[in-house]
N, CA, C and O atoms as a MOPAC input file, in Angstrom:
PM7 MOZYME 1SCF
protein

 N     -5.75100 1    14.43300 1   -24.73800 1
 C     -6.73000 1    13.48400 1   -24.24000 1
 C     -6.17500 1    12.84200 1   -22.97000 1
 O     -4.96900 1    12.66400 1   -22.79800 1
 N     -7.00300 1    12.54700 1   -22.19700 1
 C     -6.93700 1    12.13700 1   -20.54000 1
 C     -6.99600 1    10.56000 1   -20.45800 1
 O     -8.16600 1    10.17800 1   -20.42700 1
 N     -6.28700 1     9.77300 1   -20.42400 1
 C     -6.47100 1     8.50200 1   -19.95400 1
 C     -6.36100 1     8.11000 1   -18.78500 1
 O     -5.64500 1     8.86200 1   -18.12400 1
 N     -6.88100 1     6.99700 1   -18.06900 1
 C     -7.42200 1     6.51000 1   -16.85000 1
 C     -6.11500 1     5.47400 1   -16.82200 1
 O     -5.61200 1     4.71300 1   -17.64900 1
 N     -5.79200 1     5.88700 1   -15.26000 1
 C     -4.23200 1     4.91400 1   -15.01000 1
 C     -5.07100 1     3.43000 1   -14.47900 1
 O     -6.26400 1     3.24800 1   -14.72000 1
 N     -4.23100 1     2.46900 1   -13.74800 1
 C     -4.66600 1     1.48000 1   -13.35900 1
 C     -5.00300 1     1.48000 1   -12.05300 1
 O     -5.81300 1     0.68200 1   -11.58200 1
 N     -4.22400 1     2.64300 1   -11.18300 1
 C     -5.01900 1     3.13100 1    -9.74100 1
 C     -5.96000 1     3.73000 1    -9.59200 1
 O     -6.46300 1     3.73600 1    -8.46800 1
 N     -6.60900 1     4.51900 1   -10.73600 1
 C     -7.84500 1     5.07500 1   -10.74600 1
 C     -9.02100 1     4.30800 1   -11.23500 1
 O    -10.17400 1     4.27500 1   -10.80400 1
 N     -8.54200 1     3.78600 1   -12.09100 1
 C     -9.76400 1     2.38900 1   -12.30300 1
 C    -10.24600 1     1.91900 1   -10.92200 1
 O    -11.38400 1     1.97400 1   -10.45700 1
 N     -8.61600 1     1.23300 1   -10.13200 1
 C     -9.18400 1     0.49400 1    -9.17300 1
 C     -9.77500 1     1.24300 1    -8.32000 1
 O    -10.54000 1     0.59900 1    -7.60300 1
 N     -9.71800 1     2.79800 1    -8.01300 1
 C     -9.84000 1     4.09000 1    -6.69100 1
 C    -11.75900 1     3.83200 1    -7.52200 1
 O    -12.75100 1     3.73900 1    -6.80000 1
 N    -11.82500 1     3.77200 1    -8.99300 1
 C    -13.13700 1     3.42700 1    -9.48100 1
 C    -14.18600 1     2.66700 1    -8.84500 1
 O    -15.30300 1     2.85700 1    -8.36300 1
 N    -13.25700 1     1.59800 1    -9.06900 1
 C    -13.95600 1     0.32000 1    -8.62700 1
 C    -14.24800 1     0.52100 1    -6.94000 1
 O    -15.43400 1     0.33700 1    -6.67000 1
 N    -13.80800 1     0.69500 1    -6.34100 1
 C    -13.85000 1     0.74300 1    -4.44900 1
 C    -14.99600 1     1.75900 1    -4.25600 1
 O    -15.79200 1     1.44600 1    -3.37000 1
 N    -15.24300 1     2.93800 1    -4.92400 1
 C    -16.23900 1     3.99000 1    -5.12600 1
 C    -17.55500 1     3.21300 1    -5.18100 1
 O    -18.54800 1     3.31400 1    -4.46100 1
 N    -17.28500 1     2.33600 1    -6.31900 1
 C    -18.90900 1     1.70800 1    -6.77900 1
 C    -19.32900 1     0.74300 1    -5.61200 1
 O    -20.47200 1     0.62400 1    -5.17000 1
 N    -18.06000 1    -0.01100 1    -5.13600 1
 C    -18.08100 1    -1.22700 1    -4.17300 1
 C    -19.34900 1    -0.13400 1    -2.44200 1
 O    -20.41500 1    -0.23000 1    -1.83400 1
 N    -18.03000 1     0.76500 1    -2.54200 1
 C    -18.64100 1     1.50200 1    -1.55900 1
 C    -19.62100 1     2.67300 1    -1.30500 1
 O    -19.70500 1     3.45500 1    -0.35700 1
 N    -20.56400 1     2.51100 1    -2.81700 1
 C    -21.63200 1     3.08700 1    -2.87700 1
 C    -22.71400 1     1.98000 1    -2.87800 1
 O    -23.87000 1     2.15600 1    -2.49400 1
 N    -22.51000 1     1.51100 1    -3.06900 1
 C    -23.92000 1     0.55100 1    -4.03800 1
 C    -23.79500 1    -0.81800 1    -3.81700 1
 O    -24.59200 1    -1.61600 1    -4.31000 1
 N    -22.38400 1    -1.32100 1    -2.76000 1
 C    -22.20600 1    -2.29600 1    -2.31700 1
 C    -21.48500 1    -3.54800 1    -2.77600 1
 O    -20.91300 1    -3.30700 1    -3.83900 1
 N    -21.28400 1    -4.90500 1    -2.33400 1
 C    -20.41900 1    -5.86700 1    -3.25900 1
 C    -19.33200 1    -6.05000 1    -2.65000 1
 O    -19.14700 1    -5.87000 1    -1.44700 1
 N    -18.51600 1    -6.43400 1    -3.48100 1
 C    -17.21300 1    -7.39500 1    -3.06000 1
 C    -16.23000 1    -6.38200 1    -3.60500 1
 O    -16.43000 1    -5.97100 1    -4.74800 1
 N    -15.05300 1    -5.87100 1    -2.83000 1
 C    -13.93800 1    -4.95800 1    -3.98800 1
 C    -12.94100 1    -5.86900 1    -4.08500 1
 O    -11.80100 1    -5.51200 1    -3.78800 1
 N    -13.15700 1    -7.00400 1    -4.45300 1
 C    -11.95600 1    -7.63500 1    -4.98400 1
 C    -11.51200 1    -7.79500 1    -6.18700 1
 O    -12.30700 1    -7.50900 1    -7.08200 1
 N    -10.30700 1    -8.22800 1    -6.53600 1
 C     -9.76900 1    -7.82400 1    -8.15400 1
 C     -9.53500 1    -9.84500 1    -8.19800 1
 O     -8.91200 1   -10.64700 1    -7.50300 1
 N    -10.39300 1    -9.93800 1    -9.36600 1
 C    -10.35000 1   -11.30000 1    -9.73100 1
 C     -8.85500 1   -11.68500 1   -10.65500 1
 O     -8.19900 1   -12.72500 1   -10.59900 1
 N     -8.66300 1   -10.74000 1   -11.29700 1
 C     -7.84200 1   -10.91700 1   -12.56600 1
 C     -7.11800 1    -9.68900 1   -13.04700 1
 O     -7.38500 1    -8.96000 1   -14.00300 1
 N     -5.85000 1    -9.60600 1   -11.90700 1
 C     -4.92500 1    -8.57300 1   -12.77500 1
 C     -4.45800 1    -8.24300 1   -13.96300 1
 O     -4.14200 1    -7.11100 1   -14.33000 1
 N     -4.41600 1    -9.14100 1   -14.51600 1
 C     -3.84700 1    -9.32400 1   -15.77100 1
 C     -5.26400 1    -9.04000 1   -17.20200 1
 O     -5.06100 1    -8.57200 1   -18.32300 1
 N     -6.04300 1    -9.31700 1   -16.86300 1
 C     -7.46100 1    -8.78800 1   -16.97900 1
 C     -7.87900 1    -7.43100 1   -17.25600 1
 O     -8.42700 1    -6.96800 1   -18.25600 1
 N     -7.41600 1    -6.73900 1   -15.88800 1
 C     -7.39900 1    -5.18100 1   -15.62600 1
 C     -6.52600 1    -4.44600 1   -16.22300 1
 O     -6.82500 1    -3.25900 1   -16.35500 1
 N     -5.20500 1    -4.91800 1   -16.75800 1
 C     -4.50700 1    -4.41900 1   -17.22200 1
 C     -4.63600 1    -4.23900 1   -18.61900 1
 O     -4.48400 1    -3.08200 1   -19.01000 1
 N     -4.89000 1    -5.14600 1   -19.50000 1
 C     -5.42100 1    -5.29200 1   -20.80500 1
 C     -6.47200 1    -4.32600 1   -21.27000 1
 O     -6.71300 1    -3.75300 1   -22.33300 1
 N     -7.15000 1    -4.37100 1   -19.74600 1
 C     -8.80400 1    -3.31200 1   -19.75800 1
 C     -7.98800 1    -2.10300 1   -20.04300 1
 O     -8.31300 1    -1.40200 1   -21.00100 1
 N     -6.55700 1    -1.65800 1   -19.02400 1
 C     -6.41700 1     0.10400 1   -19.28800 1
 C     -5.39300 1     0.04800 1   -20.50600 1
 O     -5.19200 1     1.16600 1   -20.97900 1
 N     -4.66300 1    -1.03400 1   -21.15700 1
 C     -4.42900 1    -0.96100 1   -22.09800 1
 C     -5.30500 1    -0.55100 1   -23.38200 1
 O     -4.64100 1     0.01300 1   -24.25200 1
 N     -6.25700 1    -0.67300 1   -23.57900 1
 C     -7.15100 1    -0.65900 1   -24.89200 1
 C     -7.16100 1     0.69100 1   -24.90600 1
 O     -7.26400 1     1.11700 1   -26.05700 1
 N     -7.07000 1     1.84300 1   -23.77300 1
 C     -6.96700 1     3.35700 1   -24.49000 1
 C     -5.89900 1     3.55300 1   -25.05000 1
 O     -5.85000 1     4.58500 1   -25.71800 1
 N     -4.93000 1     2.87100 1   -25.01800 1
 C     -3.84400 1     3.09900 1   -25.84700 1
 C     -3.16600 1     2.28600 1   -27.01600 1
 O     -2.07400 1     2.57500 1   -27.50600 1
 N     -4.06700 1     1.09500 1   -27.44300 1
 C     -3.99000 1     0.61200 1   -28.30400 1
 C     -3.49800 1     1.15500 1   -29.67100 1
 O     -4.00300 1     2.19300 1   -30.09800 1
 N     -2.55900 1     0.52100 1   -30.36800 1
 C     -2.03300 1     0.71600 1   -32.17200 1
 C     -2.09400 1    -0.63500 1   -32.86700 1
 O     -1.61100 1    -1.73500 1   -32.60100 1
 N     -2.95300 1    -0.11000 1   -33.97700 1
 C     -2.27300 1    -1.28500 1   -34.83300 1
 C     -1.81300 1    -1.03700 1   -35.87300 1
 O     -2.54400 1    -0.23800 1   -36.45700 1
 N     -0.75800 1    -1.36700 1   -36.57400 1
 C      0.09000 1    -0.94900 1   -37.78200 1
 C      0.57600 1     0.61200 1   -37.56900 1
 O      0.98300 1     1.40200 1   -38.42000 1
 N      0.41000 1     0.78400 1   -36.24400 1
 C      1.25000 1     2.43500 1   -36.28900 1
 C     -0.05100 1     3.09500 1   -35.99000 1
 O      0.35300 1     4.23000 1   -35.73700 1
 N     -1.13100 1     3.13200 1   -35.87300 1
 C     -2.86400 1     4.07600 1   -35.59700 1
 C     -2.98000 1     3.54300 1   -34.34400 1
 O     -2.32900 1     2.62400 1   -33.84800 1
 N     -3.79000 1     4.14300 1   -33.91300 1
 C     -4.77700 1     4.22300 1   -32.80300 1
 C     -6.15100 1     3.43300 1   -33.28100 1
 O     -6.94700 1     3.87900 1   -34.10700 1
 N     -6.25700 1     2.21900 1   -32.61800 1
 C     -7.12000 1     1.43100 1   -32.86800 1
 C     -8.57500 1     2.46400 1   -32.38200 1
 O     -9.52400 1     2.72900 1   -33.12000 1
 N     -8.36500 1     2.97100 1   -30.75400 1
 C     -9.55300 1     3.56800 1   -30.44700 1
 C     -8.92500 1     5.18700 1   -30.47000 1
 O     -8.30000 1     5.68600 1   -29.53400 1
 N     -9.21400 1     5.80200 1   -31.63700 1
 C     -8.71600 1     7.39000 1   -31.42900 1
 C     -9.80400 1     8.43900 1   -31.00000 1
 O     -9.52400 1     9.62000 1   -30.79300 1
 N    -10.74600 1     8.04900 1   -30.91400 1
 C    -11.58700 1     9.27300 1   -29.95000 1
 C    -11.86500 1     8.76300 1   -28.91000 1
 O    -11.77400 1     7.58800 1   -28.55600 1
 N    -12.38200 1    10.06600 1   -28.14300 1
 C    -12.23600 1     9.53200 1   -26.66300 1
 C    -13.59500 1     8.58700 1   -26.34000 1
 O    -13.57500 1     7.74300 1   -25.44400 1
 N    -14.79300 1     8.84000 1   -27.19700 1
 C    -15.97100 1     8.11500 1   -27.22100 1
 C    -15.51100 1     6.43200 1   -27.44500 1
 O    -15.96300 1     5.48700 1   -26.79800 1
 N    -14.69600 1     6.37800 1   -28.32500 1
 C    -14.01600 1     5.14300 1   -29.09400 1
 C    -13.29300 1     4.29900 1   -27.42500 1
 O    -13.49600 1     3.18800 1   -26.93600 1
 N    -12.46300 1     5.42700 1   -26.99600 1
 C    -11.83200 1     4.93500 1   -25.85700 1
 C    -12.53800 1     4.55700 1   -24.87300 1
 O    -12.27400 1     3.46200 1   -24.37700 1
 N    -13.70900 1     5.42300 1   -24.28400 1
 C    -14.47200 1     4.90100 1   -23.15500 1
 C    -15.27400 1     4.01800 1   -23.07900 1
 O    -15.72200 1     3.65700 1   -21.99000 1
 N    -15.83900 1     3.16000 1   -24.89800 1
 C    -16.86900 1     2.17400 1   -25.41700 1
 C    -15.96200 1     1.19600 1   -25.06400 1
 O    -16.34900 1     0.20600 1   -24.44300 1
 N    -14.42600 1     1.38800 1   -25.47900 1
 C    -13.79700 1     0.48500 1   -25.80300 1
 C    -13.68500 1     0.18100 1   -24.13400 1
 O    -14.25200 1    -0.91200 1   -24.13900 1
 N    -13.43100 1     0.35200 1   -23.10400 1
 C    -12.69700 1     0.43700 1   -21.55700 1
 C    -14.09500 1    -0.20500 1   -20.90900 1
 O    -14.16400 1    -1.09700 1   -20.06400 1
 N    -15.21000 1     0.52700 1   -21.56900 1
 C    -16.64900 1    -0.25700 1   -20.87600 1
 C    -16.43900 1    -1.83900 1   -21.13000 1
 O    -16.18600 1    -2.77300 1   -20.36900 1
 N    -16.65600 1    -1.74000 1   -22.56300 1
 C    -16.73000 1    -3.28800 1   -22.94100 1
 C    -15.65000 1    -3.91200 1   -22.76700 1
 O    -15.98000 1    -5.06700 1   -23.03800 1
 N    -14.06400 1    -3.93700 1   -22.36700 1
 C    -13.73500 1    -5.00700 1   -21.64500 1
 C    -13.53900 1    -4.99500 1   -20.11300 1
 O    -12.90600 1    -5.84700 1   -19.49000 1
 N    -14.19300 1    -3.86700 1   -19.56200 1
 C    -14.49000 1    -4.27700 1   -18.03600 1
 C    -15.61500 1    -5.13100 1   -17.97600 1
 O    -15.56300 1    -6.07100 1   -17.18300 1
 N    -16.81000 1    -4.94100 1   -18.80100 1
 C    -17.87400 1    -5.88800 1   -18.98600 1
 C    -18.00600 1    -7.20800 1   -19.50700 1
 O    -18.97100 1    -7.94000 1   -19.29000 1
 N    -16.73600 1    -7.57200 1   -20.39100 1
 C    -16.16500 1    -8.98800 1   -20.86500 1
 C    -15.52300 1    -9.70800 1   -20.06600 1
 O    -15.90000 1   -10.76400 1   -19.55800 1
 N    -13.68200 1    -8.69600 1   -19.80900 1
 C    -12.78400 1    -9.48900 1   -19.22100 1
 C    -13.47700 1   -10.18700 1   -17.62900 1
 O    -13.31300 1   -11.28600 1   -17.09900 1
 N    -14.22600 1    -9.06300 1   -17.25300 1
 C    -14.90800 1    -9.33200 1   -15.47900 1
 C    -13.26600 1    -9.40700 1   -14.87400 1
 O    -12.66900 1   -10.47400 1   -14.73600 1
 N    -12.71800 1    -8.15400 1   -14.57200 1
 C    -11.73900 1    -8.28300 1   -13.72600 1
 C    -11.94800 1    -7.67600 1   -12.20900 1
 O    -11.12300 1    -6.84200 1   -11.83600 1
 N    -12.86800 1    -8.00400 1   -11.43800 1
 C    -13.20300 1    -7.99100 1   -10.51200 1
 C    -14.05000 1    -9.05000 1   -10.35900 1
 O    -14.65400 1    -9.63800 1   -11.25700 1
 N    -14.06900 1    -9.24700 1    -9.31000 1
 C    -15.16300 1   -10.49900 1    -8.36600 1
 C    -16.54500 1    -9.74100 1    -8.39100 1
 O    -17.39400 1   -10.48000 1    -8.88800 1
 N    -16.97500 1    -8.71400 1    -8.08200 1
 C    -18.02200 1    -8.27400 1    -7.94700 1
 C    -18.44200 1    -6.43000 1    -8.86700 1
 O    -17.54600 1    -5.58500 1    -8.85800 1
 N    -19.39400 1    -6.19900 1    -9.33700 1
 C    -19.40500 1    -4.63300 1    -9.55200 1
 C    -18.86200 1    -4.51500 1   -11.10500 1
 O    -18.71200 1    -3.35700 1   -11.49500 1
 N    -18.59800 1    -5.39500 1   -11.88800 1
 C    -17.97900 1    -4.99800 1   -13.39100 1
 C    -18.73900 1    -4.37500 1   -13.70400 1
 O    -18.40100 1    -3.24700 1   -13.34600 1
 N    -20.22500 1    -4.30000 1   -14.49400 1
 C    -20.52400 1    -3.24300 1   -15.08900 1
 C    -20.95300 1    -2.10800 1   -14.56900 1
 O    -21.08700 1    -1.10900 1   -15.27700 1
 N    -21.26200 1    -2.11100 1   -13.08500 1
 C    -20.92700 1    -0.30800 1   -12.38400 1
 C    -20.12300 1    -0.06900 1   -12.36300 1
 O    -19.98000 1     1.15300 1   -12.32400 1
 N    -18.80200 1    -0.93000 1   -12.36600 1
 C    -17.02700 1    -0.21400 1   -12.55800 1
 C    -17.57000 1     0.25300 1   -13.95900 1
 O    -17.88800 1     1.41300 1   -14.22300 1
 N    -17.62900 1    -0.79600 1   -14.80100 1
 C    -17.29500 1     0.09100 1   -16.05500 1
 C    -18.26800 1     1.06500 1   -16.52600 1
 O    -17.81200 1     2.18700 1   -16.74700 1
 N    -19.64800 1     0.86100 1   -16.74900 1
 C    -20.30900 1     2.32900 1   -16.84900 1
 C    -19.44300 1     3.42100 1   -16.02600 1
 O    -19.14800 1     4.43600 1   -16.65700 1
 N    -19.08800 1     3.34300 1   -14.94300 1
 C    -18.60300 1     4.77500 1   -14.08100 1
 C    -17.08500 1     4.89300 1   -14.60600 1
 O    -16.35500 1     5.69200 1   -14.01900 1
 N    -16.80800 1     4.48900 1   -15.18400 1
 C    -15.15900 1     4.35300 1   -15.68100 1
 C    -15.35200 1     4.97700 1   -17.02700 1
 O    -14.51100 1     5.83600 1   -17.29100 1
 N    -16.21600 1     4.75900 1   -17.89600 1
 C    -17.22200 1     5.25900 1   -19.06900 1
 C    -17.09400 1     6.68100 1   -19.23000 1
 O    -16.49600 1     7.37500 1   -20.05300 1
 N    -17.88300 1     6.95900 1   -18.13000 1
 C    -18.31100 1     8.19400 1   -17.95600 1
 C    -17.56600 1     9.28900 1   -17.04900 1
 O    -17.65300 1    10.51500 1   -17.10500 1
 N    -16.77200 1     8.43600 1   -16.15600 1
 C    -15.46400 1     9.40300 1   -15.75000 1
 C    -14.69800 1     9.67400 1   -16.87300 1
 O    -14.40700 1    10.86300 1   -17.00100 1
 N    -14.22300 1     8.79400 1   -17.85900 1
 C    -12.94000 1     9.03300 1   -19.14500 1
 C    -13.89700 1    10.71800 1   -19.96500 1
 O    -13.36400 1    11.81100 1   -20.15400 1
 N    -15.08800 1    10.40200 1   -20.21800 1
 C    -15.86800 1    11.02200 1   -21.16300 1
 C    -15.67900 1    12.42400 1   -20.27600 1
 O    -15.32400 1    13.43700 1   -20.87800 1
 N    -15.94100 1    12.47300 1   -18.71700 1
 C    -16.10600 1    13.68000 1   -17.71400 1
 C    -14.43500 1    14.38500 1   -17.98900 1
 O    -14.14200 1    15.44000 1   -18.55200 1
 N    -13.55500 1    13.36400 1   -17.36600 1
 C    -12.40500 1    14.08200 1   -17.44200 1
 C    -11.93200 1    15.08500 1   -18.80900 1
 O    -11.13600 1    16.00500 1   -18.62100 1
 N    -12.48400 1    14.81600 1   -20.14600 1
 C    -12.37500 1    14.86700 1   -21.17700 1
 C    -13.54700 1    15.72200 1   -21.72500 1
 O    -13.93600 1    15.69800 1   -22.89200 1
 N    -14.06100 1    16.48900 1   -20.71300 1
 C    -14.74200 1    17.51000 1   -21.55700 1
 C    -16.36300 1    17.70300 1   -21.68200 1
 O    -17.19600 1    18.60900 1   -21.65200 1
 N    -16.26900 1    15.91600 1   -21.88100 1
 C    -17.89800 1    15.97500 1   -22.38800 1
 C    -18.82400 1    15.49700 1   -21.44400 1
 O    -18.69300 1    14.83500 1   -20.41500 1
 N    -20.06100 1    16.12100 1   -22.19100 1
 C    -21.29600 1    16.03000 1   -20.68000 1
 C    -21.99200 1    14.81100 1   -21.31600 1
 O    -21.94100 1    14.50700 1   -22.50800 1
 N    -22.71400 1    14.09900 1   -20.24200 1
 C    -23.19600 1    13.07700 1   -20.64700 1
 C    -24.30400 1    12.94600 1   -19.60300 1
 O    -24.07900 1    12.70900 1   -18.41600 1
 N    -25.56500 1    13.12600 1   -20.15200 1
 C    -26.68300 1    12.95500 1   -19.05000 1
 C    -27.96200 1    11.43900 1   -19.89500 1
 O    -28.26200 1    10.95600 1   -20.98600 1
 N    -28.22500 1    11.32900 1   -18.64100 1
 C    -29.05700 1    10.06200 1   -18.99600 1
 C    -30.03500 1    10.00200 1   -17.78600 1
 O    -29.73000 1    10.33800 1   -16.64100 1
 N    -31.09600 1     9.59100 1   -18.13300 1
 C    -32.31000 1     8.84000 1   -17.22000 1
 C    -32.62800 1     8.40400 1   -16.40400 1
 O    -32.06400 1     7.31500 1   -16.51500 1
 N    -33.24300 1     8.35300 1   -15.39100 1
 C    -32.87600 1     7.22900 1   -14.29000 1
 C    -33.00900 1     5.28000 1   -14.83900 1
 O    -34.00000 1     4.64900 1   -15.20700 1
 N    -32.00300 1     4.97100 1   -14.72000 1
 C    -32.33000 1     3.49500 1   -15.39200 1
 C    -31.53000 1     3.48500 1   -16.23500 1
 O    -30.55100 1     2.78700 1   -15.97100 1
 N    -31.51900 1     4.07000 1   -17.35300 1
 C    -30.54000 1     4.06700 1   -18.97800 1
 C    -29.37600 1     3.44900 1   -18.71900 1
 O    -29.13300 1     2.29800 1   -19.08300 1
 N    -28.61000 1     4.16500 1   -18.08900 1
 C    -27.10300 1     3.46400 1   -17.69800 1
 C    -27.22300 1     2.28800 1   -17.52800 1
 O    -27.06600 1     1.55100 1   -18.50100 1
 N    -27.56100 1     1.69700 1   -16.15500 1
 C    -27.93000 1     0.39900 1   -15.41600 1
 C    -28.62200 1    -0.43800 1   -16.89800 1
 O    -28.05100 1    -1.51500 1   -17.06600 1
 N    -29.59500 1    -0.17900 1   -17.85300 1
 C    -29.93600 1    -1.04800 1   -19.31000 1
 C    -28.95100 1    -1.31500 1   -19.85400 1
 O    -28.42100 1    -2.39800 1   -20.09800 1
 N    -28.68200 1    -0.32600 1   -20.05700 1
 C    -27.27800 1     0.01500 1   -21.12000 1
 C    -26.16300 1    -1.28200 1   -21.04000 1
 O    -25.88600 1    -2.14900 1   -21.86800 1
 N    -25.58400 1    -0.97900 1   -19.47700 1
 C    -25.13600 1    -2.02800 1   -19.28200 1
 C    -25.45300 1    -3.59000 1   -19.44600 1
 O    -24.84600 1    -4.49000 1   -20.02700 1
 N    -26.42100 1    -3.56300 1   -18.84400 1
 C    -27.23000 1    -4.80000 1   -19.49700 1
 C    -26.90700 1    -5.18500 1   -20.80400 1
 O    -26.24400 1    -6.10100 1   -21.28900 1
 N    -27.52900 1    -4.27300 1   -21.23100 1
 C    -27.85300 1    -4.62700 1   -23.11400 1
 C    -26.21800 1    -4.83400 1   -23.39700 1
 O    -26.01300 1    -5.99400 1   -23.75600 1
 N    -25.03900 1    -4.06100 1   -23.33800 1
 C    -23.73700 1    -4.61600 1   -23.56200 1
 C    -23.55100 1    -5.81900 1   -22.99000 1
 O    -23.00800 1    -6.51400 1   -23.85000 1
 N    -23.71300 1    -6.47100 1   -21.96000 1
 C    -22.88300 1    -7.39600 1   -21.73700 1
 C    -24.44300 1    -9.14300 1   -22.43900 1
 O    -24.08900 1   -10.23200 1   -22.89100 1
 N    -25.84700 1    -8.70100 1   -22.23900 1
 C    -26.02200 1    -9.80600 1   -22.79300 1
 C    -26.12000 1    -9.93800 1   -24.44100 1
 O    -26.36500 1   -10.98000 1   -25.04700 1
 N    -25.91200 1    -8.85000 1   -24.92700 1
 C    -26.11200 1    -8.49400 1   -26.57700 1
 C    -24.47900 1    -8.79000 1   -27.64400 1
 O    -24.18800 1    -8.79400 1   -28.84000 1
 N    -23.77000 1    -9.00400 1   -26.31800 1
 C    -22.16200 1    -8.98600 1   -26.70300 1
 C    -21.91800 1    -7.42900 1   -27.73900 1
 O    -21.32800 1    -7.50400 1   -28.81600 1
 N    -22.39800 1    -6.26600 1   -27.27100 1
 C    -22.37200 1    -5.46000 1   -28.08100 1
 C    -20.81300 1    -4.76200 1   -28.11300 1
 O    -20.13700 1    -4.38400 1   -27.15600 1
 N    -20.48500 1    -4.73000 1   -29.62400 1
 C    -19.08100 1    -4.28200 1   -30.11100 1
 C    -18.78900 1    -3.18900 1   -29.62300 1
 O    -19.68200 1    -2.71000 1   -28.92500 1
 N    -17.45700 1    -2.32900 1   -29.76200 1
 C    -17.17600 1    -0.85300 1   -29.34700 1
 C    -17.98900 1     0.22500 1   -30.14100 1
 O    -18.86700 1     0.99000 1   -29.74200 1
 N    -17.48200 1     0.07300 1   -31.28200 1
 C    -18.47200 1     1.00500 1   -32.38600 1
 C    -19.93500 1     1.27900 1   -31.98600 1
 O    -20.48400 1     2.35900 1   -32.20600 1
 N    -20.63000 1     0.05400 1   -31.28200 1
 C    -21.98600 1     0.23200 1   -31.02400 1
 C    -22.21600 1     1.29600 1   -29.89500 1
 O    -22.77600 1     2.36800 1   -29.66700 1
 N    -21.46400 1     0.36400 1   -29.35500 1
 C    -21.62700 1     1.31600 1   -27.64900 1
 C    -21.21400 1     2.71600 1   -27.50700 1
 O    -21.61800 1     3.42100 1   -26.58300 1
 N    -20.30300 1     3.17400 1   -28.54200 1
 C    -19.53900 1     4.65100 1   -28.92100 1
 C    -20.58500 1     5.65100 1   -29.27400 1
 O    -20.67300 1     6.80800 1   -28.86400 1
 N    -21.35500 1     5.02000 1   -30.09500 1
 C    -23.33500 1     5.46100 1   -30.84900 1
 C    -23.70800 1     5.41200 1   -29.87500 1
 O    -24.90600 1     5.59900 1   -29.66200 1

């Protein structure tokens, strides 16, 4: 399995900044770091998030919580989402709109990892 370093997040984030516009600033390092920590999370010796679906729900929802950028969190993280899921094999097609809801619906629904993994 492929995990996302902390320069590719940010090479992420500058992509979205410089597609679709915004601020590329990083509000909260310490923030961001926690964010690329959670693919590698253990507790008691397991893998808190062991599939990669688990991993990329989990990486969405705290780019969409922590807000470790000034501008663009949930187009960082949908595209951070769906790069982990790309690098890793799987196809993932959606709608025009879906994503952009999606996001939505996670960050005002406070929706858990498990949900967002479904």
């Amino acid at each position: 399995m492929i995990n996302l370093t902390l320069e590719q997040l940010l090479e992420l984030h500058i992509l979205v900044v410089n597609s679709t516009g915004g601020s590329a600033s990083l509000r909260d390092l310490g923030r961001l770091e926690t964010t690329i920590a959670t693919q590698s999370q253990n507790v008691f010796g397991d893998e808190l998030y062991p599939s990669i679906l688990d991993k990329a729900a989990a990486i969405i929802k705290a780019i969409i919580a922590y807000r470790p950028f000034v501008d663009s969190n949930k187009r960082t993280a949908m595209l951070t989402g769906l790069t982990m899921l790309d690098i890793n094999g799987i196809n993932f097609s959606a709608k025009k709109g879906e994503i952009e809801e999606f996001a939505v619906k996670i960050s005002v629904d406070h929706m858990d990892v498990p949900e967002i993994a479904r």
